[in-house]
py3Dmol code that shows the C-alpha trace and the ligand (Angstrom):
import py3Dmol

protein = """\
ATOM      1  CA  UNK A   1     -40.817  40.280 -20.138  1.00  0.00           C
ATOM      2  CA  UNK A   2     -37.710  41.317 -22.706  1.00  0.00           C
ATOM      3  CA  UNK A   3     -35.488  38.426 -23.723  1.00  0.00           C
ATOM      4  CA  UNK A   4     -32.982  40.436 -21.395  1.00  0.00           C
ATOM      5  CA  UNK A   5     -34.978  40.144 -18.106  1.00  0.00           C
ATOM      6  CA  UNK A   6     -35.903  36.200 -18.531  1.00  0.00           C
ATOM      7  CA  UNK A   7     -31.962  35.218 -19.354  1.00  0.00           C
ATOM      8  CA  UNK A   8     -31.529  37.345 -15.995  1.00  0.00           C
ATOM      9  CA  UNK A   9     -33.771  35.150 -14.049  1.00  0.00           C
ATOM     10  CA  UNK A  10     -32.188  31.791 -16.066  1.00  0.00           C
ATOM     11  CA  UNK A  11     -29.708  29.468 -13.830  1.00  0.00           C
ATOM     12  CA  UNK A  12     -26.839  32.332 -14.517  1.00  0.00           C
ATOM     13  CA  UNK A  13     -27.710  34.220 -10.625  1.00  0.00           C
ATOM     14  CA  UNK A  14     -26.128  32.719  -7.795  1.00  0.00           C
ATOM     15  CA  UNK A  15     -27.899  31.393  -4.839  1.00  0.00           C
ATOM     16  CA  UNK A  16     -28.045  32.358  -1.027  1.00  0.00           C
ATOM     17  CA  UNK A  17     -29.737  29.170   0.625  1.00  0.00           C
ATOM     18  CA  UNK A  18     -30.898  29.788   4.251  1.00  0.00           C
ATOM     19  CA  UNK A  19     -31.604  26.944   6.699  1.00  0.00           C
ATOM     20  CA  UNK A  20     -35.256  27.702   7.987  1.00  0.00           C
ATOM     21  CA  UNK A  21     -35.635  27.063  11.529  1.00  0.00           C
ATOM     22  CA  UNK A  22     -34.538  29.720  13.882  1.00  0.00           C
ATOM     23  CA  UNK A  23     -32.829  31.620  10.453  1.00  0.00           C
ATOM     24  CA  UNK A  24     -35.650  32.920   9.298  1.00  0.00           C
ATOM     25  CA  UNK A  25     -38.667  30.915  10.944  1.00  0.00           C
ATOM     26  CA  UNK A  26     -38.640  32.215  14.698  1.00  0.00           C
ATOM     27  CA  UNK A  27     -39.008  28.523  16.432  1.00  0.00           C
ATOM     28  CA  UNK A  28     -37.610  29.420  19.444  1.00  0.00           C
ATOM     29  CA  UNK A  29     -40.006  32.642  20.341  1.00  0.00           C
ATOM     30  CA  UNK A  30     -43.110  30.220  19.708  1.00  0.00           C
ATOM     31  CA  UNK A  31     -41.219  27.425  21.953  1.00  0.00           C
ATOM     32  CA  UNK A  32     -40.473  29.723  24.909  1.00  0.00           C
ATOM     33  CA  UNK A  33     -43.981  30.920  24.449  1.00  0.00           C
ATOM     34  CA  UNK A  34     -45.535  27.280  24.043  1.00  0.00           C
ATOM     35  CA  UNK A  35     -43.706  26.124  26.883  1.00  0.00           C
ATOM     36  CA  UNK A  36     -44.370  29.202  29.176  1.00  0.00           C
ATOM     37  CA  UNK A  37     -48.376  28.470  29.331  1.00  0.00           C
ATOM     38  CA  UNK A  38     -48.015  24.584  29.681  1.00  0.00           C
ATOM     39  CA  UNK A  39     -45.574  25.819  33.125  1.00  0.00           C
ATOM     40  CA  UNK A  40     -48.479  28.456  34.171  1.00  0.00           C
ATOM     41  CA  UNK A  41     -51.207  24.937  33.774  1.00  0.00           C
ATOM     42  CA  UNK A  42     -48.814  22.442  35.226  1.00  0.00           C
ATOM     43  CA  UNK A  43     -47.421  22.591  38.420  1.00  0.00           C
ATOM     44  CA  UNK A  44     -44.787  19.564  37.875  1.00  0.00           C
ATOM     45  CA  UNK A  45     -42.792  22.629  35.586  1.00  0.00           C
ATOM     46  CA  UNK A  46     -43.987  25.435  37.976  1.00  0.00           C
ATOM     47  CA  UNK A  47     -40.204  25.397  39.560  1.00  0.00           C
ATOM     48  CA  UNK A  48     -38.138  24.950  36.100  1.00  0.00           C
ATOM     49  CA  UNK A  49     -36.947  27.786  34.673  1.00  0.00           C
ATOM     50  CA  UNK A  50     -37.732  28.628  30.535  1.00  0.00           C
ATOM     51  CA  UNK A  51     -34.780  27.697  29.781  1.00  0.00           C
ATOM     52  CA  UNK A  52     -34.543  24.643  31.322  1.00  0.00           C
ATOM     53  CA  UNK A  53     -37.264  23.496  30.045  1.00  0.00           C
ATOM     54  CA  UNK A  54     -36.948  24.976  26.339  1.00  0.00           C
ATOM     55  CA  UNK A  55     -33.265  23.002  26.301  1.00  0.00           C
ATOM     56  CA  UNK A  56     -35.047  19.275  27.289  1.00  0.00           C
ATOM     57  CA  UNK A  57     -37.791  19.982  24.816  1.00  0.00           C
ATOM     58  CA  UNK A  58     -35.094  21.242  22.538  1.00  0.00           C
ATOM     59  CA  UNK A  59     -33.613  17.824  22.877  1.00  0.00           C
ATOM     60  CA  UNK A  60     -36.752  15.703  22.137  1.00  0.00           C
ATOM     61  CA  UNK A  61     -37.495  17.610  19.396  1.00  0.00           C
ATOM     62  CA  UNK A  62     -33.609  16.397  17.992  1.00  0.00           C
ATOM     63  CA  UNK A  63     -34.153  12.817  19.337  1.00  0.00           C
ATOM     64  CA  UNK A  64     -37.383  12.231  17.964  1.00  0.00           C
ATOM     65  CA  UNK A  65     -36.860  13.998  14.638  1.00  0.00           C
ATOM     66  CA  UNK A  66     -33.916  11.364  13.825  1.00  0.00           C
ATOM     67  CA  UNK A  67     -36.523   8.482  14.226  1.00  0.00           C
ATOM     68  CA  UNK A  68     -39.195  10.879  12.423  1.00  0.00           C
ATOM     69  CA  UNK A  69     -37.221  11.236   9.581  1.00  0.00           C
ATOM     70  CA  UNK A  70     -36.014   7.695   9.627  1.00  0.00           C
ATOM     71  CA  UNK A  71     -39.546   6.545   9.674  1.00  0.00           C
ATOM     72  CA  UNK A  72     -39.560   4.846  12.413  1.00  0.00           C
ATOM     73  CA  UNK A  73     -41.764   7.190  14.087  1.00  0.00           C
ATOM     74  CA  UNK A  74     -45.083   9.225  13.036  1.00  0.00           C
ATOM     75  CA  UNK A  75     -45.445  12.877  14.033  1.00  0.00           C
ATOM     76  CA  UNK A  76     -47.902  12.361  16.249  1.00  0.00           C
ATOM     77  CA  UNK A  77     -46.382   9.842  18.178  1.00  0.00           C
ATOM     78  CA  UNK A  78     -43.075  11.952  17.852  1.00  0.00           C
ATOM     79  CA  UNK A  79     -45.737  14.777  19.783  1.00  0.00           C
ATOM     80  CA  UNK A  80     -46.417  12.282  22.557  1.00  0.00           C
ATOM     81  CA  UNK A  81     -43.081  11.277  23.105  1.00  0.00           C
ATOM     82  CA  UNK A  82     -41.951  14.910  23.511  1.00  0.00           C
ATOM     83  CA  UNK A  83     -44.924  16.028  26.020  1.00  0.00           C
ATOM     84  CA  UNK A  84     -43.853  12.831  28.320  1.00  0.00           C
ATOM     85  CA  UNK A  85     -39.817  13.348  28.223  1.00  0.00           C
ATOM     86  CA  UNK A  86     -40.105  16.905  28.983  1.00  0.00           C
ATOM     87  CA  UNK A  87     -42.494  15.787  32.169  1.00  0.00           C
ATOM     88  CA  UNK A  88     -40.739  12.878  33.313  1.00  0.00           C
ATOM     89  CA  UNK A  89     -37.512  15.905  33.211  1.00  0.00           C
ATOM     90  CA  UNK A  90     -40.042  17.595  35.910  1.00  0.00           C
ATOM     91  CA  UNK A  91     -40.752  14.444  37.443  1.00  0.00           C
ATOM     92  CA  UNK A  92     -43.956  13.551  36.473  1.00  0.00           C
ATOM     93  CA  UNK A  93     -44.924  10.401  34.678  1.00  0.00           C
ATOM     94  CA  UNK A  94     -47.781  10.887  31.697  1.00  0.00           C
ATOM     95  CA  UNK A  95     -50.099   8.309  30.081  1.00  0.00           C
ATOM     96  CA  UNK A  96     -50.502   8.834  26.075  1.00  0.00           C
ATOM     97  CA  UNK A  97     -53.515  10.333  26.767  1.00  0.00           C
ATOM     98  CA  UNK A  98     -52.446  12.753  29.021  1.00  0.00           C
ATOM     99  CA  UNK A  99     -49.388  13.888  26.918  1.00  0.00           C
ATOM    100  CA  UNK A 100     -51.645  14.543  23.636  1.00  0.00           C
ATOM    101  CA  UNK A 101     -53.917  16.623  25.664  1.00  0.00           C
ATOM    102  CA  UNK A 102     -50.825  18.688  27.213  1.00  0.00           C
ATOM    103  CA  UNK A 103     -49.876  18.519  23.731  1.00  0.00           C
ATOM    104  CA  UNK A 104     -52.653  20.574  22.178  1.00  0.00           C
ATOM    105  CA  UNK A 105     -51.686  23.321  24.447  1.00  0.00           C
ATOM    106  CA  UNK A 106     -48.173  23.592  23.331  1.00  0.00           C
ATOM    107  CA  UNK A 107     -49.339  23.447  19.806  1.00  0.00           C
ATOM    108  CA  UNK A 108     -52.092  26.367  20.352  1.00  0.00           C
ATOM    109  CA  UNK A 109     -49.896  28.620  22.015  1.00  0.00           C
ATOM    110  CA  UNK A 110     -46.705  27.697  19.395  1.00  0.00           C
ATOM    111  CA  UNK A 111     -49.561  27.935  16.457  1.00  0.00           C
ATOM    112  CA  UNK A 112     -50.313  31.605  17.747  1.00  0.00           C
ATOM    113  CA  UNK A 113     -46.801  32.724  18.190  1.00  0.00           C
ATOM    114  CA  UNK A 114     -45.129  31.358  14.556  1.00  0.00           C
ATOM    115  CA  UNK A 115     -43.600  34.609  13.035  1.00  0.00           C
ATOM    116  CA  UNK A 116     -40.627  35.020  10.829  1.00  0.00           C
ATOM    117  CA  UNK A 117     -37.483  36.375  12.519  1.00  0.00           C
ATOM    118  CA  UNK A 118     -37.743  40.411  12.135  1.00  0.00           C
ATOM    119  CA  UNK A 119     -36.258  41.718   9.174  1.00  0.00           C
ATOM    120  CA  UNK A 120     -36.246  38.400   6.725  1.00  0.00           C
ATOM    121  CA  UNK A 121     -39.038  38.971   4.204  1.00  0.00           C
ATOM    122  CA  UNK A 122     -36.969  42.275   3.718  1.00  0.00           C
ATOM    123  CA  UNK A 123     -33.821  40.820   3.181  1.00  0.00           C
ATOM    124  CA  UNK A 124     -35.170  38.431   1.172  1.00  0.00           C
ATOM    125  CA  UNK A 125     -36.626  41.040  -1.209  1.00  0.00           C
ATOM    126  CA  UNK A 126     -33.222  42.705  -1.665  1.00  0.00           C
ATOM    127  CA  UNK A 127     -30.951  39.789  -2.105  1.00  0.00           C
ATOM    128  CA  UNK A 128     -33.485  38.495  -4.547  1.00  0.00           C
ATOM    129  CA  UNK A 129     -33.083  41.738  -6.779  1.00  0.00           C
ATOM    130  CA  UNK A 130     -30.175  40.644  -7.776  1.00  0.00           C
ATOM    131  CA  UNK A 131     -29.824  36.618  -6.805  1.00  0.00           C
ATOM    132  CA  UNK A 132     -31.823  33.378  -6.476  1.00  0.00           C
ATOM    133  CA  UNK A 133     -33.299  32.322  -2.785  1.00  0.00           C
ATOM    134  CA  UNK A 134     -33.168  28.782  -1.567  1.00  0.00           C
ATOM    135  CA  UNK A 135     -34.060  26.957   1.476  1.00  0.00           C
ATOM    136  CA  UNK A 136     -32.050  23.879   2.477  1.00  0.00           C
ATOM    137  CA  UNK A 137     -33.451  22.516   5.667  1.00  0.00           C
ATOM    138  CA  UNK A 138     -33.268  19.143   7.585  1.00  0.00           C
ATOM    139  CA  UNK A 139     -37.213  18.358   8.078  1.00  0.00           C
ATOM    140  CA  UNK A 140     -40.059  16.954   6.125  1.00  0.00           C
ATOM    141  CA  UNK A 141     -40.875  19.276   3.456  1.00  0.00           C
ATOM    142  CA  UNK A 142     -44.754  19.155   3.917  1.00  0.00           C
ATOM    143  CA  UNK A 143     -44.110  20.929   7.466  1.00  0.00           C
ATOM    144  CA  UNK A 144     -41.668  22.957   5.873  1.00  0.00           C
ATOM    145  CA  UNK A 145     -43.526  24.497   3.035  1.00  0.00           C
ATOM    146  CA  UNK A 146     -46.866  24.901   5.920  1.00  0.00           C
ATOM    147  CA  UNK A 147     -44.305  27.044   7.727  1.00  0.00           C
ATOM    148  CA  UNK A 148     -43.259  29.341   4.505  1.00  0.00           C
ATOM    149  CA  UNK A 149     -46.643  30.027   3.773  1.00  0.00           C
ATOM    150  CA  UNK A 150     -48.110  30.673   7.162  1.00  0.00           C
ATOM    151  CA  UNK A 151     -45.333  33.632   7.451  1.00  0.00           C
ATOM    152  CA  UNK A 152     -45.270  34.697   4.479  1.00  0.00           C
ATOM    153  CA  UNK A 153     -42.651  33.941   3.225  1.00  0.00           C
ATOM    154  CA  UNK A 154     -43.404  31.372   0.467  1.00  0.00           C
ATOM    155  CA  UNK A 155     -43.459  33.896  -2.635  1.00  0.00           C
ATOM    156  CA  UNK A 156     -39.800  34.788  -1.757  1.00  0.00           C
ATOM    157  CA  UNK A 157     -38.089  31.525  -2.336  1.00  0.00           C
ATOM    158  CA  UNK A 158     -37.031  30.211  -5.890  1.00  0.00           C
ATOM    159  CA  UNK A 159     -35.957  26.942  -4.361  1.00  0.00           C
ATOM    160  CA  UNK A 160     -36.730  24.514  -1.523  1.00  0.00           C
ATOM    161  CA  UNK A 161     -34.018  21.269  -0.740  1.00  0.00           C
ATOM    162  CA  UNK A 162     -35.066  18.935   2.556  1.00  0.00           C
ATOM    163  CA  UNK A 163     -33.642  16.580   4.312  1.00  0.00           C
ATOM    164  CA  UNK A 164     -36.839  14.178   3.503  1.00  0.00           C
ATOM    165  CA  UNK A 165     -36.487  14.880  -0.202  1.00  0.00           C
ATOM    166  CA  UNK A 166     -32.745  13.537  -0.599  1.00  0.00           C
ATOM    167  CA  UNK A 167     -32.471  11.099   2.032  1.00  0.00           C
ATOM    168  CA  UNK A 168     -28.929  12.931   3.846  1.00  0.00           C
ATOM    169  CA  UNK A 169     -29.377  15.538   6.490  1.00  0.00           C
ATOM    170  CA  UNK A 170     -27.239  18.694   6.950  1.00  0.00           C
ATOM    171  CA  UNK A 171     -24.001  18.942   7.516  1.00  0.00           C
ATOM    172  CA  UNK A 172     -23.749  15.354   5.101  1.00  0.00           C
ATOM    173  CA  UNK A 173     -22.134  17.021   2.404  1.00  0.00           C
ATOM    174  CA  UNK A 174     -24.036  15.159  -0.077  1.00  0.00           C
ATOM    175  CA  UNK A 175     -27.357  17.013   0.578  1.00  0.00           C
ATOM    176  CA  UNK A 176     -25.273  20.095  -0.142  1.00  0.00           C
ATOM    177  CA  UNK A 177     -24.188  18.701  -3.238  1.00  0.00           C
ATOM    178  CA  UNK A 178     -27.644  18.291  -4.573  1.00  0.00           C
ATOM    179  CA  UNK A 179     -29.163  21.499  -3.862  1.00  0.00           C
ATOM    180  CA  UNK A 180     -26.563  22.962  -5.486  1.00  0.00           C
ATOM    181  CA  UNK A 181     -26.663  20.891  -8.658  1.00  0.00           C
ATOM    182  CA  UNK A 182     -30.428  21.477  -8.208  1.00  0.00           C
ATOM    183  CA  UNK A 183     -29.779  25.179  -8.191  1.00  0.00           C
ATOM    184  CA  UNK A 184     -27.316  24.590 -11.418  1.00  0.00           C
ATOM    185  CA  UNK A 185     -24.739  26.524  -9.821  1.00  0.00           C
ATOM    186  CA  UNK A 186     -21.045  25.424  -8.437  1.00  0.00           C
ATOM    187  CA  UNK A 187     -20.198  25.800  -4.574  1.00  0.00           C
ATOM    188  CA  UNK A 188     -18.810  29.189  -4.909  1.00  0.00           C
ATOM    189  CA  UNK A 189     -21.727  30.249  -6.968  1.00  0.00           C
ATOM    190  CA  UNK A 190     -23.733  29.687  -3.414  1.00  0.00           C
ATOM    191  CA  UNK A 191     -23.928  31.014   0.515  1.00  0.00           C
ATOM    192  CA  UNK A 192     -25.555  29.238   3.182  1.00  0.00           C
ATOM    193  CA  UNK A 193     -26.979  30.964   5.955  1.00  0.00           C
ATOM    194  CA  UNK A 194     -27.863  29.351   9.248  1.00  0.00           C
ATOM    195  CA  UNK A 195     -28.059  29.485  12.812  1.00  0.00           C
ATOM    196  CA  UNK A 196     -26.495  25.656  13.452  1.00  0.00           C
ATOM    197  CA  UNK A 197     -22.688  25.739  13.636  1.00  0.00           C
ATOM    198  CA  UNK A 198     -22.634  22.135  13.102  1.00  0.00           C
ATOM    199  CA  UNK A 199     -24.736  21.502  10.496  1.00  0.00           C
ATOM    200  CA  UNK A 200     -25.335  24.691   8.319  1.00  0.00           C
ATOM    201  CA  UNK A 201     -21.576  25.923   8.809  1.00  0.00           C
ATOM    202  CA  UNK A 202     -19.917  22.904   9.221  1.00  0.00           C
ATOM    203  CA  UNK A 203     -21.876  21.371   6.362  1.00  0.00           C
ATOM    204  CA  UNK A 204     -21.492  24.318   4.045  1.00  0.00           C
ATOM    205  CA  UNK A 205     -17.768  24.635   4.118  1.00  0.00           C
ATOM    206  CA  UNK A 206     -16.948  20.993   4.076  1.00  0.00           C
ATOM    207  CA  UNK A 207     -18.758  20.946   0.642  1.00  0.00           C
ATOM    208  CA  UNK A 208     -16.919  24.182  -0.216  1.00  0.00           C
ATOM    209  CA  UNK A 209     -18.978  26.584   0.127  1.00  0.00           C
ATOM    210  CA  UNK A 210     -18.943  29.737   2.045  1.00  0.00           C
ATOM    211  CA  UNK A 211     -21.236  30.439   5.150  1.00  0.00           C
ATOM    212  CA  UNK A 212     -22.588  33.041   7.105  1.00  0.00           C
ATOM    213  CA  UNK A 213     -23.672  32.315  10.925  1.00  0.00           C
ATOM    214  CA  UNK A 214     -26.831  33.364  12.056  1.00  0.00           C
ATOM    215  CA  UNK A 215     -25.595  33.861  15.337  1.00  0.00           C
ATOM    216  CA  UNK A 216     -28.554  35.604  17.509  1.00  0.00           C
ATOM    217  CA  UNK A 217     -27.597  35.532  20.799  1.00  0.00           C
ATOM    218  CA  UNK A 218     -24.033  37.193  19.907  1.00  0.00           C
ATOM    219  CA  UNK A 219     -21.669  33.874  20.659  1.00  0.00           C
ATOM    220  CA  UNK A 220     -17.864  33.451  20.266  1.00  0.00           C
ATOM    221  CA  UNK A 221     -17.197  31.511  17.164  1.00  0.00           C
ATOM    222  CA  UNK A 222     -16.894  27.587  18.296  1.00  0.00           C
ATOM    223  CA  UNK A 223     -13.697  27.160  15.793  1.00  0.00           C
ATOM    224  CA  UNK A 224     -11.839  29.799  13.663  1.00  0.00           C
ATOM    225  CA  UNK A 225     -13.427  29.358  10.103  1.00  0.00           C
ATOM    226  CA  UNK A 226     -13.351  31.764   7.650  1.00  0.00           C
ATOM    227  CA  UNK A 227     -17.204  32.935   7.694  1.00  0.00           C
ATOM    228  CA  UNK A 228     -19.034  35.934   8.284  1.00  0.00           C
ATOM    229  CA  UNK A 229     -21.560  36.182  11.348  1.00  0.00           C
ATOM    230  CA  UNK A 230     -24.611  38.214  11.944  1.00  0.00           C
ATOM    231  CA  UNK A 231     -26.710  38.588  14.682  1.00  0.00           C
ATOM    232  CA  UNK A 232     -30.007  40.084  12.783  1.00  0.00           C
ATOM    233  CA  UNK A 233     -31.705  40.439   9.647  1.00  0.00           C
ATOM    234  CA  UNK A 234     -32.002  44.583  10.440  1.00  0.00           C
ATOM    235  CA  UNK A 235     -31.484  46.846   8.583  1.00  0.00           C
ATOM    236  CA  UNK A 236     -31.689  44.529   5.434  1.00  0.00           C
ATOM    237  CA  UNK A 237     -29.549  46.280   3.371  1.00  0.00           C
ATOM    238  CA  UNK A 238     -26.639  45.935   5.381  1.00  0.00           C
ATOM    239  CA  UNK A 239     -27.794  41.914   6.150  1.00  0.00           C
ATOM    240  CA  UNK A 240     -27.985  41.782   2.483  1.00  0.00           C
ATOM    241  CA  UNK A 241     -24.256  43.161   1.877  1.00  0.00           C
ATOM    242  CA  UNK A 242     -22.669  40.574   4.788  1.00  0.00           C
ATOM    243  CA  UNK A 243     -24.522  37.940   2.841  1.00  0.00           C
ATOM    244  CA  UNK A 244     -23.306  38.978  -1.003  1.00  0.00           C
ATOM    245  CA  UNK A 245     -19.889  39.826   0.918  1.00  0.00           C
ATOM    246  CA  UNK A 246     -19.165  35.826   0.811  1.00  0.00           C
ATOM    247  CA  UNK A 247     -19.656  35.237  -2.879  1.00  0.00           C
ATOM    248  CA  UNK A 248     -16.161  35.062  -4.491  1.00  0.00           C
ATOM    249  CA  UNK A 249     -15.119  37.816  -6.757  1.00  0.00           C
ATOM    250  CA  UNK A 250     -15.825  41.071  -7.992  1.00  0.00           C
ATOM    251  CA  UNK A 251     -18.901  41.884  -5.048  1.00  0.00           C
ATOM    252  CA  UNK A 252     -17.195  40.512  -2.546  1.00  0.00           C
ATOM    253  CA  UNK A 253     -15.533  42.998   0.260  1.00  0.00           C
TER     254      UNK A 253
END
"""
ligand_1 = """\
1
MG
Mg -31.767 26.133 12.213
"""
view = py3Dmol.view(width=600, height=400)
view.addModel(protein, "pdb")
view.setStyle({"model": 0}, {"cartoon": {"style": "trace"}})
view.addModel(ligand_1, "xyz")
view.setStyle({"model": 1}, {"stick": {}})
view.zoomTo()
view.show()
């Protein structure tokens, strides 16, 4: 490498940090999927719709990760927990037992389904010719690394921030803070990229730094902020230009 190319690659490049789930890890496909097989098995779910029953799982998954992450709660038990809320939704009352068995299911079928969203690794491979990649996620950073490298996606990120590693969760602006003094760049040397409003948006331009919404399903914005959205990741080069659109200055347009 020519002293040219390593000062390229030193702290000087800004930073696009992505949230992970549902931005570039494709949760909700393996959910729907996941939660499809345990309704053909189970009759209790037989007469709930998808989405019904992707929204109360949805919302165990949030309730039980606060405890998770507070340590009051161990993943597996955080498993069991979710298997018998999203039954007792249906009507039907499960022992411990019965909810880690149910829960092997939903974990086989998610397991077989995990993907990346279409189009990231290749907009990660062009934003990276020219800046750093980060990943700034609220989760344990075990399960979060396991999901990098089981799409792929692991040898495309320079940087990865949790919510378990700092102790503050997204949109606390002090977990924004540190990835960016952990990137060694200031808040308009960095764009975040995510699919929560609340947290990833919210969070990103409270700690001054500009966003782009990952907005899939094609929603109105929920408050007029100045950010970009995008609803997919194809064709990268034109995700890529949205995303390098946001850095202040002479690239931006
Ligand atoms: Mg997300």
């Amino acid at each position: 490498m020519s002293p040219n190319a390593s000062s390229r690659t030193a702290n000087g490049r800004r930073v696009v940090f992505f949230d992970l789930d549902d931005t570039l890890y494709d949760h909700r496909t393996a959910s729907r999927a996941a939660l499809r097989a345990l309704r053909d098995d189970y009759p209790s779910l037989r007469r709930r719709p998808v989405e019904w029953l992707f929204s109360r799982y949805a919302q165990a998954l949030e309730t039980g990760h606060r405890r998770l992450m507070a340590g009051r709660l161990t993943p597996a038990n955080a498993r069991v927990l979710r298997m018998r809320f999203l039954f007792r939704g249906a009507g039907e009352e499960l022992s411990a037992r019965e909810a880690t068995h149910r829960m092997e299911l939903y974990r086989t079928v998610y397991q077989a389904h995990e993907r990346s969203i279409p189009g990231s690794a290749a907009l990660l491979r062009s934003l990276r010719r020219r800046h750093r990649v980060g990943i700034l996620s609220n989760n344990r950073t075990r399960e979060q690394r396991g999901k990098l490298a089981r799409i792929g996606l692991a040898p495309l990120i320079d940087l990865l921030v949790t919510s378990e590693m700092t102790g503050w969760a997204k949109p606390d602006r002090r977990i924004f803070t540190y990835a960016l003094r952990a990137a060694g760049v200031e808040a308009r040397g960095a764009v975040m990229v995510g699919d929560s409003w609340a947290a990833d948006i919210r969070g990103a331009i409270d700690a001054g730094m500009p966003a782009v919404w990952f907005n899939r399903d094609g929603a109105p914005l929920p408050e007029p902020l100045p950010v970009a959205a995008i609803a997919r990741w194809t064709p990268a080069a034109e995700a890529a230009r949205t995303i390098e659109g946001r850095f202040p200055g002479p690239n931006s347009s």
